[in-house]
C-alpha positions in Angstrom: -2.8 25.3 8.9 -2.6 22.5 6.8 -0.4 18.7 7.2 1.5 17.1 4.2 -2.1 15.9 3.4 -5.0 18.4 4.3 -6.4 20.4 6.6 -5.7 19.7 10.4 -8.1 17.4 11.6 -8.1 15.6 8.9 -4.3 14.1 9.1 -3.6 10.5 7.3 -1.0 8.3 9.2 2.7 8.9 7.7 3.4 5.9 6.3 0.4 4.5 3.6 0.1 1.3 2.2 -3.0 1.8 -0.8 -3.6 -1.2 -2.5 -7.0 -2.8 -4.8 -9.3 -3.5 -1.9 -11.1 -5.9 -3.9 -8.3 -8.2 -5.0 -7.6 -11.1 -3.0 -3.9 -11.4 -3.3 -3.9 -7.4 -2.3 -6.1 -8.4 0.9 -3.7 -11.2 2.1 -0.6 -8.8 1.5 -2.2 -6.3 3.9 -2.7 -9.0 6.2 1.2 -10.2 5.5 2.5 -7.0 6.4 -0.1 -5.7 9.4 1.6 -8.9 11.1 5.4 -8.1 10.5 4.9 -4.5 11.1 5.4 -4.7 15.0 5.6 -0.9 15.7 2.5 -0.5 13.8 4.0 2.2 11.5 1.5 1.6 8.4 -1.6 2.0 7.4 -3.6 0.6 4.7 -6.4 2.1 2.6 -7.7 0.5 -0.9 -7.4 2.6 -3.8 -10.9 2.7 -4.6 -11.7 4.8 -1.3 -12.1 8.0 -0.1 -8.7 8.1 1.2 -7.2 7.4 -1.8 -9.3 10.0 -3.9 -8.1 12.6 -1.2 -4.6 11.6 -1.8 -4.6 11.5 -5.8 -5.4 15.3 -5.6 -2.3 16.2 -3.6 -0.2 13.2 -4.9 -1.6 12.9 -8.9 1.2 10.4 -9.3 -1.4 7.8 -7.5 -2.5 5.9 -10.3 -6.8 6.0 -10.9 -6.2 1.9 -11.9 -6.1 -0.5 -9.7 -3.0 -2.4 -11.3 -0.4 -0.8 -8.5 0.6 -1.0 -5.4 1.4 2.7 -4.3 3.3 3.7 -0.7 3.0 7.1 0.4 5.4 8.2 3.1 6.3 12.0 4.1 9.5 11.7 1.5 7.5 10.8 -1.7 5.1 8.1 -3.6 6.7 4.5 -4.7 4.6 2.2 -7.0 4.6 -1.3 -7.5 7.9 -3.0 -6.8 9.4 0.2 -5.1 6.7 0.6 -3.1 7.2 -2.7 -1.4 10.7 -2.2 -1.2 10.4 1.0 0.6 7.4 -0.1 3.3 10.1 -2.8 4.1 12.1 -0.8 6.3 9.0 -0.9 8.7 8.9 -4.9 9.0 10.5 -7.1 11.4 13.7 -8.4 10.1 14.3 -10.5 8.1 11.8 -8.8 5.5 13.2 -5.5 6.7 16.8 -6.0 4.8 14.8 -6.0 1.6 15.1 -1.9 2.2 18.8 -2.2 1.3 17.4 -3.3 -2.1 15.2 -0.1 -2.9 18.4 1.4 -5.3 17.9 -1.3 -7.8 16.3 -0.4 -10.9 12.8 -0.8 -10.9 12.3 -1.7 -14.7 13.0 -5.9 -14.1 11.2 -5.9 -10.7 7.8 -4.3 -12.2 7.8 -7.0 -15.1 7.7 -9.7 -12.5 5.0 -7.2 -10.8 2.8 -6.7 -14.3 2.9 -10.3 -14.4 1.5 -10.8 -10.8 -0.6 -8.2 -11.8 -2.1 -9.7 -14.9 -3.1 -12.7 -13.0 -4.3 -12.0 -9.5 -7.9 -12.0 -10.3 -7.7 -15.7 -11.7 -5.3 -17.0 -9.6 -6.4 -15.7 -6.2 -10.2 -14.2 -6.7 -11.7 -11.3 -6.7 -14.8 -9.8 -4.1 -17.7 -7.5 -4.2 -16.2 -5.8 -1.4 -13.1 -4.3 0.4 -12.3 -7.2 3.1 -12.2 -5.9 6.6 -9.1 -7.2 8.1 -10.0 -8.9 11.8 -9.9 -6.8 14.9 -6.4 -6.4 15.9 -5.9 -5.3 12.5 -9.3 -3.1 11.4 -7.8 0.2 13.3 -5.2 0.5 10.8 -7.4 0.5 8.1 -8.6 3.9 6.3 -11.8 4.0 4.4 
């Protein structure tokens, strides 16, 4: 028997945030959203992990680079602006409203996103390392 992922015992939370573990911009989103998801819906894995891997064989969607944000819920894959538009609905309002967005066309929110994209190295560093997130946070996060 198998979940929407692999083989039982092996199950992945529902809701998945994967995002460039390395990045520092990515690393302080994480930390954004662990503190305005109050029911503790998501998780978070970066894409350069096992957890990822797993999921790109199932989901080959998942971009290999590590220019995208990707969401993985049981109703599909969103990347880069759709993605955060979709995780929304599991923040505490007001940030949850931005759900009601998710029908706009994703083509002049990804520019803005490329653009982020482009510059988040330079602008808000890069490490050697995935970042741990602190304590509270840590159990939501997948290798």
């Amino acid at each position: 028997m198998t979940d929407a992922i692999g083989p039982i015992g092996s199950e992945l939370p529902h809701f998945l945030v994967l995002y460039d573990g390395v990045c520092g911009l990515c690393s302080r989103t994480v930390s954004w959203l662990a503190a305005r998801d109050g029911h503790r819906r998501l998780a978070f894995a970066p894409l350069q992990g096992e957890t990822a891997a797993r999921l790109r064989e199932r989901h080959p969607e998942i971009p290999a680079g590590l220019d995208s944000v990707v969401y993985v819920e049981p109703g599909g894959v969103h990347l880069r602006s759709k993605a955060f538009l979709h995780l929304s609905r599991h923040l505490e309002p007001p940030w949850c409203w931005a759900y009601r967005l998710r029908w706009l066309p994703a083509l002049p929110l990804d520019l803005a996103y490329l653009l982020v994209a482009r510059v988040r190295y330079r602008v808000w560093g890069r490490s050697e390392t995935c970042r741990v997130p602190d304590g509270a946070r840590a159990d939501r996060l997948l290798p």
